[in-house]
N, C-alpha and C positions, 0 to 999 in steps of 0.2 A: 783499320777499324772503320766501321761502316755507320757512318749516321743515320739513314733511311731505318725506321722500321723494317720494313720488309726484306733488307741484307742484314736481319742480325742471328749471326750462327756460332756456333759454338767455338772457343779459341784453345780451353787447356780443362783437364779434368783435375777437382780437389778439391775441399771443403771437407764437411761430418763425414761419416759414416752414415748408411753407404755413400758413399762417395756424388758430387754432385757436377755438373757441366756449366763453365762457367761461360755464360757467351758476353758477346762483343759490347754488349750495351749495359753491362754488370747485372744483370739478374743474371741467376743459377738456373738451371734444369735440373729437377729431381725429380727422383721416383719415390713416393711417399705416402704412406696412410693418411687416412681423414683423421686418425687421433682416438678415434672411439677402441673400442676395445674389440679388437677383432675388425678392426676399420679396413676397406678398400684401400687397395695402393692403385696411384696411379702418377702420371707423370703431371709435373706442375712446373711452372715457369712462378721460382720462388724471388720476390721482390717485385713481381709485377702487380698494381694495384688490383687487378681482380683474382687472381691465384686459381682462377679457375683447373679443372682437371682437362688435360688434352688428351688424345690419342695417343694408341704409339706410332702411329704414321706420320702424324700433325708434330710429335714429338722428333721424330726420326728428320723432318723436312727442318725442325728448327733448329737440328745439332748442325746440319752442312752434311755434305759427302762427306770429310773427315772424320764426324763420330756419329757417322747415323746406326752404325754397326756397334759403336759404344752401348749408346741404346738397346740396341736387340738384344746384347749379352746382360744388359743388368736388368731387362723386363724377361727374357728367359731364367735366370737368376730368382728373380720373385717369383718366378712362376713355382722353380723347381722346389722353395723356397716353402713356397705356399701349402703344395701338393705335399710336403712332407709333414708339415706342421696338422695339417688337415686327416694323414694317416694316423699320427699320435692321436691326436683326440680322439679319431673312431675305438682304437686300441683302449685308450682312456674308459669313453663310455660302456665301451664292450665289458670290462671289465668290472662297473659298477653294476651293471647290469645284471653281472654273473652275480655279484654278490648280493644282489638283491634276490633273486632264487635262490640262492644258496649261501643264505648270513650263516656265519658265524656260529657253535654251540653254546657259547659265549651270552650271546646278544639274543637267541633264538626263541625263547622263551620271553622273553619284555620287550618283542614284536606285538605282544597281541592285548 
């Protein structure tokens, strides 16, 4: 285990869901929204007092050789994550859309 700041890398993978990197100096590595709704994910060294968002590169150099490729797969992961979630919603709005040209016979009449 490495005292120095600047040797502290990651040792074993576990915590929440998704899953978190837990390095030598006990803060975790995560990949993690800001919380707002529809919030950015990014990676953050959680229990460190400024929590700031890092790179994935910045991210990658703080797991170690060992799990810098951890990294890759769980910010490939959000990506793929993302890009899905982001197709729904176009589907979503697409579909309000339609129904706004085209409400209902229902409703079509107490539109105006």
């Amino acid at each position: 285990m490495a005292d120095n700041h600047d040797q502290v890398r990651g040792v074993k993978v576990g915590g929440r869901e998704p899953k978190a990197l837990l390095l030598t100096d006990g803060t975790r590595l995560a990949l993690e929204s800001d919380g707002a709704p529809g919030g950015v994910a990014s990676w953050t060294r959680v229990g460190d007092e400024e929590g700031q968002p890092l790179s994935v590169t910045d991210a990658m150099a703080l797991a170690g050789d060992e799990y810098a490729e951890y990294v890759q797969v769980r910010t490939r992961a959000e990506a793929a994550w993302l890009e899905l979630i982001s197709e729904w919603y176009q589907l979503a709005a697409e579909r309000l859309r339609g129904d706004l040209d085209h409400p209902s016979p229902v409703y079509a009449g107490s539109l105006d």
